[in-house]
PyMOL commands that place a pseudoatom at each C-alpha (Angstrom):
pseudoatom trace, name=CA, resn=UNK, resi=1, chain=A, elem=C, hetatm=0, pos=[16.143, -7.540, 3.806]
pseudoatom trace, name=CA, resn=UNK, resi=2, chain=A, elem=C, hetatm=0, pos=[15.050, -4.825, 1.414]
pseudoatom trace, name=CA, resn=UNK, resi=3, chain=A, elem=C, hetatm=0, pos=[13.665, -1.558, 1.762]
pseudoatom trace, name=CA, resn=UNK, resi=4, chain=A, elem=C, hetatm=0, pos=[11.498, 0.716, -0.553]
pseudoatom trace, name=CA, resn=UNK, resi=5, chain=A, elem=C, hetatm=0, pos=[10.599, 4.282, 0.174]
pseudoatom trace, name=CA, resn=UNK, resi=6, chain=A, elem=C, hetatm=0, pos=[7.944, 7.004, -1.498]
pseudoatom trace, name=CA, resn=UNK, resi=7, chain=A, elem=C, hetatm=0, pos=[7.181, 10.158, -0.070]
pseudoatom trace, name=CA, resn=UNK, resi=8, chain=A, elem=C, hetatm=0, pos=[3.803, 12.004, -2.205]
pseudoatom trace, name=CA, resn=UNK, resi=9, chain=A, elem=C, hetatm=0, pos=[2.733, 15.705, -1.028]
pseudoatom trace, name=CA, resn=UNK, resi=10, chain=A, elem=C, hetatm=0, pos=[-1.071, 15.864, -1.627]
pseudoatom trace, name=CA, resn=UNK, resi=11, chain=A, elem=C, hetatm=0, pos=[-2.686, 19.477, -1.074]
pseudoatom trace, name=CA, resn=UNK, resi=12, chain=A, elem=C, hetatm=0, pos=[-5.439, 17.981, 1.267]
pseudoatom trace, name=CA, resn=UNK, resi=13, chain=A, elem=C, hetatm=0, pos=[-5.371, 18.330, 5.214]
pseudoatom trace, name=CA, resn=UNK, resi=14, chain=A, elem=C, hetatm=0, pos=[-3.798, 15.237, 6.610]
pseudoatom trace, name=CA, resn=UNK, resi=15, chain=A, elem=C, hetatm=0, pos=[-6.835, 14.059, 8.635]
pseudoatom trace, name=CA, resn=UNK, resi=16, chain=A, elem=C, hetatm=0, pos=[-8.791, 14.104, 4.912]
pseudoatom trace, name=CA, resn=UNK, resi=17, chain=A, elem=C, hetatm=0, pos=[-5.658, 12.489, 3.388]
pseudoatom trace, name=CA, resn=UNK, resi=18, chain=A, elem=C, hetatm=0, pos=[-5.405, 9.853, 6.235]
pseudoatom trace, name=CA, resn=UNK, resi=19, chain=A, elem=C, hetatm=0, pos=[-9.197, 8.724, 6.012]
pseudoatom trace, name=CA, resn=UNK, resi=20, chain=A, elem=C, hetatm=0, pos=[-8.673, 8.693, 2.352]
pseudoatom trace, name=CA, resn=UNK, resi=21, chain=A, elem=C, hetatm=0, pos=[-6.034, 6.196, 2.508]
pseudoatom trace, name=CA, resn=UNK, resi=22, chain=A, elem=C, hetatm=0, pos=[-7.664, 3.865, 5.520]
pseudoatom trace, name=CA, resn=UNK, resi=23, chain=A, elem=C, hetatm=0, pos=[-10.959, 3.154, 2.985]
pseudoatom trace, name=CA, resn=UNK, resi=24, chain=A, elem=C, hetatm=0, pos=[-10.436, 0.180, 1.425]
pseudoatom trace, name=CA, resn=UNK, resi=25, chain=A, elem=C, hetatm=0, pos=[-12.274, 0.704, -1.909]
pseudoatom trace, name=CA, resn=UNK, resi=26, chain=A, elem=C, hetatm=0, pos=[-9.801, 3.492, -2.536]
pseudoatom trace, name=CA, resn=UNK, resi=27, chain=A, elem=C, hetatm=0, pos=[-6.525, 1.341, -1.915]
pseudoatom trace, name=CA, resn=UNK, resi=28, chain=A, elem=C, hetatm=0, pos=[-8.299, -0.700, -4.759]
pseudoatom trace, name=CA, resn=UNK, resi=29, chain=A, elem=C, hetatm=0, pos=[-8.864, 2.452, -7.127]
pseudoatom trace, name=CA, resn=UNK, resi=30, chain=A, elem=C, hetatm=0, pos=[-5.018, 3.563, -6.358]
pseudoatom trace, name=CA, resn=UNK, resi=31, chain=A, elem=C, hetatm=0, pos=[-3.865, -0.174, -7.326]
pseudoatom trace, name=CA, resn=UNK, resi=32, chain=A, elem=C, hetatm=0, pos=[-2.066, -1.005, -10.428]
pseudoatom trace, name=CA, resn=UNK, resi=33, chain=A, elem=C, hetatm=0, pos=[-4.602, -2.799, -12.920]
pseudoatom trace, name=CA, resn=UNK, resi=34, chain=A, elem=C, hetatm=0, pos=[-1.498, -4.834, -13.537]
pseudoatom trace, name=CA, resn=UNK, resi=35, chain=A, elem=C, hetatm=0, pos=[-1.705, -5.785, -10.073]
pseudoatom trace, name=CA, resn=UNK, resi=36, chain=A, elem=C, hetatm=0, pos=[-4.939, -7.298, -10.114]
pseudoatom trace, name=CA, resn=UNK, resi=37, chain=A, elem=C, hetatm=0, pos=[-5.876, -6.479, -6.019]
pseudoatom trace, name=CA, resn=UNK, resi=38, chain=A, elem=C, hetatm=0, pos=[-9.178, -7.826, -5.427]
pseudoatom trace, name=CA, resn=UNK, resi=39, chain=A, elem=C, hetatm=0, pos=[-10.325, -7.962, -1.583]
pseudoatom trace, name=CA, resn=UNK, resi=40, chain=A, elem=C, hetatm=0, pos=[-11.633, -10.974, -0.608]
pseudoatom trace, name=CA, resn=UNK, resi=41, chain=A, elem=C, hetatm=0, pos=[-12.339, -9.642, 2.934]
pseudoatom trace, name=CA, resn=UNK, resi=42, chain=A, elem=C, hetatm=0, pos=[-11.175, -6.761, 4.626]
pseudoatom trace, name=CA, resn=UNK, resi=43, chain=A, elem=C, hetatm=0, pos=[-13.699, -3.756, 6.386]
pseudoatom trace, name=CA, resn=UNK, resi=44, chain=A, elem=C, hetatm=0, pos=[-14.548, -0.602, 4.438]
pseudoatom trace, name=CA, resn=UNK, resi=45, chain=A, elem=C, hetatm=0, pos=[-12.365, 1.211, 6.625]
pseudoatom trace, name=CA, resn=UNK, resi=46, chain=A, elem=C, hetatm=0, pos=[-8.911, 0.083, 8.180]
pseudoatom trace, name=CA, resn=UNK, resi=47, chain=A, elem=C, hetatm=0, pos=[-8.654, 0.313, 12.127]
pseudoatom trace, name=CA, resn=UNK, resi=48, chain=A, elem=C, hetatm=0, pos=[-6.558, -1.345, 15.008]
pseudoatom trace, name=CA, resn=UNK, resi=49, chain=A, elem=C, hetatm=0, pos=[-6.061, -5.219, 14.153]
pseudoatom trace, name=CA, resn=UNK, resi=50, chain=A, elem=C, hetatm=0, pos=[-8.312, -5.185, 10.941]
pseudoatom trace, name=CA, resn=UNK, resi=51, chain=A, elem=C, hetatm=0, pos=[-7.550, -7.842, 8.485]
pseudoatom trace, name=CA, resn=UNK, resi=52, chain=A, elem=C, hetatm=0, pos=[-6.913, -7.647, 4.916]
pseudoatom trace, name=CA, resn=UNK, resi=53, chain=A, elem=C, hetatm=0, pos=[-7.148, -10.964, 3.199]
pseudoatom trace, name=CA, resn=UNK, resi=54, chain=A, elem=C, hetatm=0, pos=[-6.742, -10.177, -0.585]
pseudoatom trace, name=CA, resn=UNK, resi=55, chain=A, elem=C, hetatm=0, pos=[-5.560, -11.685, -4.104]
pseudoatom trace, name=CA, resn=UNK, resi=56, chain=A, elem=C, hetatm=0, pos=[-2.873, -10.343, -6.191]
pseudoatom trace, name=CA, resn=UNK, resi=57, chain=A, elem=C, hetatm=0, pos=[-1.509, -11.197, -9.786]
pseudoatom trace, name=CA, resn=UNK, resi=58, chain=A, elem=C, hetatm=0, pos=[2.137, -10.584, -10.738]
pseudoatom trace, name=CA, resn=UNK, resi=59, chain=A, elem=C, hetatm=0, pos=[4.932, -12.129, -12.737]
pseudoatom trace, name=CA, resn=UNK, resi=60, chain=A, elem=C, hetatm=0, pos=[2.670, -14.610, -14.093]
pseudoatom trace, name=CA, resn=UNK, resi=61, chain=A, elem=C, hetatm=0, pos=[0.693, -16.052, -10.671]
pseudoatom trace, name=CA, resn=UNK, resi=62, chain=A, elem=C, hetatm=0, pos=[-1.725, -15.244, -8.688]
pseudoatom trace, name=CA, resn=UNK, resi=63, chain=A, elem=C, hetatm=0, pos=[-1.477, -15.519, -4.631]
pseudoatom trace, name=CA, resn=UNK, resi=64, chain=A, elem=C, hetatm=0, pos=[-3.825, -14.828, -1.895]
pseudoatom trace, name=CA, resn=UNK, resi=65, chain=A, elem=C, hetatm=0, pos=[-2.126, -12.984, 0.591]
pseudoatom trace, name=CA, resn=UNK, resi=66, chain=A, elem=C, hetatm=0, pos=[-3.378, -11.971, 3.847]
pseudoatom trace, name=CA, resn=UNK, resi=67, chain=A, elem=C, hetatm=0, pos=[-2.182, -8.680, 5.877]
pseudoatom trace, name=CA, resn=UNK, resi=68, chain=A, elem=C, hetatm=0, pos=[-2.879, -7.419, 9.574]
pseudoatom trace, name=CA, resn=UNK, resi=69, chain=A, elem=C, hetatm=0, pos=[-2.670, -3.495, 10.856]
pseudoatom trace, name=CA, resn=UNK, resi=70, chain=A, elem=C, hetatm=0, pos=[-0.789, -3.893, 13.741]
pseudoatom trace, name=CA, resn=UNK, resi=71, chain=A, elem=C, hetatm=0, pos=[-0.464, -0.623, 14.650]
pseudoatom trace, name=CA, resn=UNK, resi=72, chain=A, elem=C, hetatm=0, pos=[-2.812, 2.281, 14.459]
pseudoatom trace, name=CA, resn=UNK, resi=73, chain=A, elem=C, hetatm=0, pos=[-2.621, 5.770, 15.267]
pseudoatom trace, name=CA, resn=UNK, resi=74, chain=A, elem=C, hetatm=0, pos=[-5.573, 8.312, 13.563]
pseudoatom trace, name=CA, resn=UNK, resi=75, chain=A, elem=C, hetatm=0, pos=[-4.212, 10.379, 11.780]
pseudoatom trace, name=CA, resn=UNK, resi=76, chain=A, elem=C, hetatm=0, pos=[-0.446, 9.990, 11.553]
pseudoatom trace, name=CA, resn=UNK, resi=77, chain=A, elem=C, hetatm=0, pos=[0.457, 6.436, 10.919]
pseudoatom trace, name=CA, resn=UNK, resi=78, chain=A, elem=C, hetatm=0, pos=[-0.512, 2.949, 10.493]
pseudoatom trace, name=CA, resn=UNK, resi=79, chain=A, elem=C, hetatm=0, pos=[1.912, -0.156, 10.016]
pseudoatom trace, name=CA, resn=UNK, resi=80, chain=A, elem=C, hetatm=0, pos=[0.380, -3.276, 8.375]
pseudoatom trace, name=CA, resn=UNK, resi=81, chain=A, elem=C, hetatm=0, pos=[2.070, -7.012, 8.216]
pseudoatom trace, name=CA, resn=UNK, resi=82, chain=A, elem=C, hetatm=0, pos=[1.789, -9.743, 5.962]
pseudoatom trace, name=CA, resn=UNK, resi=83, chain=A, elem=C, hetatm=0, pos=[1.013, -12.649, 8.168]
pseudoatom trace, name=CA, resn=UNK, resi=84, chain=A, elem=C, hetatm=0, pos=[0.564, -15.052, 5.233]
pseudoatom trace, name=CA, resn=UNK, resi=85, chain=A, elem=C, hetatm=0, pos=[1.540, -14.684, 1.550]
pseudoatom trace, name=CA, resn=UNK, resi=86, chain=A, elem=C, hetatm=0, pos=[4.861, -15.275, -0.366]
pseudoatom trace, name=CA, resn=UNK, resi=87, chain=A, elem=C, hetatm=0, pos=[6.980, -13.003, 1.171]
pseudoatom trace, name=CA, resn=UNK, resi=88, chain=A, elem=C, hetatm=0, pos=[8.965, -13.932, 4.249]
pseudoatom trace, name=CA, resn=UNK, resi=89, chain=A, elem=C, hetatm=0, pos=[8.695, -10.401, 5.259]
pseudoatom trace, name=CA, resn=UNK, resi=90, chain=A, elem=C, hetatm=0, pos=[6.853, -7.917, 4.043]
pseudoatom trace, name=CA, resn=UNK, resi=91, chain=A, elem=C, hetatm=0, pos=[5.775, -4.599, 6.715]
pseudoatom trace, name=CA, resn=UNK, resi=92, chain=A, elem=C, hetatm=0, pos=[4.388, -1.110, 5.178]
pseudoatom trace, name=CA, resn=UNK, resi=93, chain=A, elem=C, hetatm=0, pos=[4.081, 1.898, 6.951]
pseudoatom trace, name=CA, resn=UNK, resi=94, chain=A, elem=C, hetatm=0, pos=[2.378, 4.294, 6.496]
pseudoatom trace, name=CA, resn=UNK, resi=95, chain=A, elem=C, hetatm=0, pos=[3.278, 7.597, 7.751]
pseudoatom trace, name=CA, resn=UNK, resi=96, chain=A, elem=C, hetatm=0, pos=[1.250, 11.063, 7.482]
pseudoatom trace, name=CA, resn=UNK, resi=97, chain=A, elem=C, hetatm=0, pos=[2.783, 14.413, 8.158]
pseudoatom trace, name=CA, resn=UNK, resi=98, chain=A, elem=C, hetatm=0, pos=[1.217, 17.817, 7.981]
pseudoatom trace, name=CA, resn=UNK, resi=99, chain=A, elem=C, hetatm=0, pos=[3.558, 20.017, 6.257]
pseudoatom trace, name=CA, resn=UNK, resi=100, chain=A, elem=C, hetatm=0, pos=[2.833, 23.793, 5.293]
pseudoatom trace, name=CA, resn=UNK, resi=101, chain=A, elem=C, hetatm=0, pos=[-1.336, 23.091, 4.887]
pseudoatom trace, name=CA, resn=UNK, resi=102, chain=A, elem=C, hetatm=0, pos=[-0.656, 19.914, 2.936]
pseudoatom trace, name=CA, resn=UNK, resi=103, chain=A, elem=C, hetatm=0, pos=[-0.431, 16.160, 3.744]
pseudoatom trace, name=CA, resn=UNK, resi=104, chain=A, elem=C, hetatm=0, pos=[2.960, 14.569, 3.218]
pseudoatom trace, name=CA, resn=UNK, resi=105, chain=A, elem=C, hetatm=0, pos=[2.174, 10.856, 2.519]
pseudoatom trace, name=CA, resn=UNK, resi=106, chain=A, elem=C, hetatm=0, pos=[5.261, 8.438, 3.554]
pseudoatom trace, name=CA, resn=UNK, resi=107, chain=A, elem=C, hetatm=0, pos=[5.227, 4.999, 2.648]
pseudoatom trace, name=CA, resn=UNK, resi=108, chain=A, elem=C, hetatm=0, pos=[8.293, 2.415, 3.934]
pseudoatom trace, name=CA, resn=UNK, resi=109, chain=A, elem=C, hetatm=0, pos=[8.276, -1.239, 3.443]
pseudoatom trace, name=CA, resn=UNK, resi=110, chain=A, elem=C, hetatm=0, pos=[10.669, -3.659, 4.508]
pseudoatom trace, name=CA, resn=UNK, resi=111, chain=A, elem=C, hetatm=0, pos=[10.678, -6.987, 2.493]
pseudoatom trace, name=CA, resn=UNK, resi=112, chain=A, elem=C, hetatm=0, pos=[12.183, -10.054, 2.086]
pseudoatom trace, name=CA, resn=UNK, resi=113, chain=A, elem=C, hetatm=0, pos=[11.988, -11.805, -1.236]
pseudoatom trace, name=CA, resn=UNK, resi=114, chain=A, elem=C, hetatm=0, pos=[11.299, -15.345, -0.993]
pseudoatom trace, name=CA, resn=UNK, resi=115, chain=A, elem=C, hetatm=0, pos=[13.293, -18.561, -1.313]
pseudoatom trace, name=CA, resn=UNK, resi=116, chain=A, elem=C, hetatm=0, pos=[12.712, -21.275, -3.349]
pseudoatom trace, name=CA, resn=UNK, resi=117, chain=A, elem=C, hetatm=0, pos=[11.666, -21.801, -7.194]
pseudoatom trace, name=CA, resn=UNK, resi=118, chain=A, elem=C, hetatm=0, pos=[9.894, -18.593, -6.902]
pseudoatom trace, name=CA, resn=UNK, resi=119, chain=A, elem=C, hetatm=0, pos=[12.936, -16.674, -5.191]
pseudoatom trace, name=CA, resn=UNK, resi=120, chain=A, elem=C, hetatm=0, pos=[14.248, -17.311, -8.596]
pseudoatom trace, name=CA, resn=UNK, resi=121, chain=A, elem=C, hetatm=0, pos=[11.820, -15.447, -10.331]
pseudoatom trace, name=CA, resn=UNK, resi=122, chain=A, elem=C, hetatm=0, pos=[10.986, -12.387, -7.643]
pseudoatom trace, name=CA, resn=UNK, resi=123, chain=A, elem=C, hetatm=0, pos=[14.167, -11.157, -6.839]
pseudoatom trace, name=CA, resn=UNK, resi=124, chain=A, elem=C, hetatm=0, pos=[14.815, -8.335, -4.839]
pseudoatom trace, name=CA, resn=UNK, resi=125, chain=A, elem=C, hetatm=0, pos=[15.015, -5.935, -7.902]
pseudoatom trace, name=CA, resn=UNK, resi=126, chain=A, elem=C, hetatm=0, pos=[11.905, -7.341, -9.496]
pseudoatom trace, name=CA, resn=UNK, resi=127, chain=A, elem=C, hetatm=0, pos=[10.150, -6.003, -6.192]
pseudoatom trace, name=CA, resn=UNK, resi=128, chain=A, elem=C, hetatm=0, pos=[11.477, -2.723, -5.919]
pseudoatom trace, name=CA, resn=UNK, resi=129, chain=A, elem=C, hetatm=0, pos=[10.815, -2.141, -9.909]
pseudoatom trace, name=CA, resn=UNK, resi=130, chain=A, elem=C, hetatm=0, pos=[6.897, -3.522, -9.217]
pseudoatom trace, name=CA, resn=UNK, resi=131, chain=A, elem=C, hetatm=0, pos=[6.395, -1.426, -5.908]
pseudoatom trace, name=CA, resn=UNK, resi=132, chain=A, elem=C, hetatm=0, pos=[8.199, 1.621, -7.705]
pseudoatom trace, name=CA, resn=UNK, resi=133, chain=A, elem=C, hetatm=0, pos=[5.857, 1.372, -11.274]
pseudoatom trace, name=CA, resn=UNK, resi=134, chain=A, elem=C, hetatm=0, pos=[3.261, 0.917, -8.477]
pseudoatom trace, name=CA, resn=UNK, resi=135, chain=A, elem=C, hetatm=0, pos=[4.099, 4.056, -6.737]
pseudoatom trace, name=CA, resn=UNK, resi=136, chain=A, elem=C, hetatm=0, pos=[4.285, 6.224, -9.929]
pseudoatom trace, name=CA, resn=UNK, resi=137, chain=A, elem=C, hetatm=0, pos=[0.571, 4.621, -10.892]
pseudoatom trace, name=CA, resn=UNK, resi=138, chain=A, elem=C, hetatm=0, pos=[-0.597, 5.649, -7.583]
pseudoatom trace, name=CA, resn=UNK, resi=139, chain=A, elem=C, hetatm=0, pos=[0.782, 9.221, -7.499]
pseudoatom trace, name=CA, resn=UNK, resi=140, chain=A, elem=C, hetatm=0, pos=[-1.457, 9.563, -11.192]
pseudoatom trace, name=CA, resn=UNK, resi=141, chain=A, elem=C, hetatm=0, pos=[-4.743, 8.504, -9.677]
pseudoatom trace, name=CA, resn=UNK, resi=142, chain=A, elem=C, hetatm=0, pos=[-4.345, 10.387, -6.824]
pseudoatom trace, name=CA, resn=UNK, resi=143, chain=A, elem=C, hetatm=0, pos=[-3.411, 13.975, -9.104]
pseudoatom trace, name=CA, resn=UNK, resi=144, chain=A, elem=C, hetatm=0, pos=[-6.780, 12.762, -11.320]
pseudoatom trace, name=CA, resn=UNK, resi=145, chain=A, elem=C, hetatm=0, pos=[-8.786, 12.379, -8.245]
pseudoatom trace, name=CA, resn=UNK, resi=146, chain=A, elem=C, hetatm=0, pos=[-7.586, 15.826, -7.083]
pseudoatom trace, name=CA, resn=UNK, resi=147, chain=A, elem=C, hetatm=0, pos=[-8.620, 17.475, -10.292]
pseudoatom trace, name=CA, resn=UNK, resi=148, chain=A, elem=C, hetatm=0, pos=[-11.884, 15.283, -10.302]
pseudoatom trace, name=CA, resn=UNK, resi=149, chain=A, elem=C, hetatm=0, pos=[-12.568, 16.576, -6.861]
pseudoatom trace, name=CA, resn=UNK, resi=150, chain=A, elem=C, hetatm=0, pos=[-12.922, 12.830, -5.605]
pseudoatom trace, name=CA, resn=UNK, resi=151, chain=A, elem=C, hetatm=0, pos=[-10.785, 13.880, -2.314]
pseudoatom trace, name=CA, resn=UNK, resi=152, chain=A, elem=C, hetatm=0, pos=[-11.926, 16.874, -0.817]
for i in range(1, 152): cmd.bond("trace and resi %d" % i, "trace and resi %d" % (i + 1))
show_as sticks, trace
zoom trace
């Protein structure tokens, strides 16, 4: 099992920072272009035992992939679960901290790549240099959308 980690400082409060990140349309603005995420259907805003059935492209396919927030605490954390998709294993949490007047945004997932033909092809380190490109992109939006005044 692998593990990523990203830790972001935003200068928001962390109730402001934590609906921010719960709204799906702005998980979608965050997302790597490369990454292609396109809901198919999840609600506008993630609570308790919402689903999140969506499509991604990378390394050359596209898969439908389908995650559930199994926990749910407003505003410090949420922990979602891929219960269908590629991935053996794949859990992110999401963790929100108040620090000093700011929002300290602390992402974890723990993932297994998968077996097979595919295994082959998403290894481990192909993962962890996706989520981590995908991390960086996200960081940039979120700085833009701070200067645009898009998260107040």
């Amino acid at each position: 099992m692998a593990v990523f980690e990203h830790r972001q400082a935003i200068p928001r409060p962390v109730e402001t920072v934590f609906d921010f990140f719960t709204r799906t349309e702005n998980l979608m603005e965050l997302s790597s272009p490369d990454m292609g995420l396109m809901f198919t259907s999840a609600p506008d805003v993630i609570t308790q035992g919402a689903r999140l059935e969506f499509r991604v492209q990378g390394f050359g396919q596209v898969r439908e992939i389908i995650h559930e927030v199994v926990e749910f605490e407003r505003p410090r954390r949420f922990r979602e679960e891929m219960v269908d998709g590629p991935m053996p294993r794949w859990v992110h949490e999401h963790v929100f901290e108040a620090v000093d007047g700011e929002a300290v945004v602390y992402d974890r997932i723990d993932f297994e790549p998968p077996g097979g033909i595919l295994g082959i092809f998403l290894t481990e380190n192909k993962i962890l240099d996706s989520l981590e490109d995908g991390f960086l992109h996200r960081e940039r939006v979120v700085e833009r959308m701070l200067r645009e005044g898009l998260i107040s």
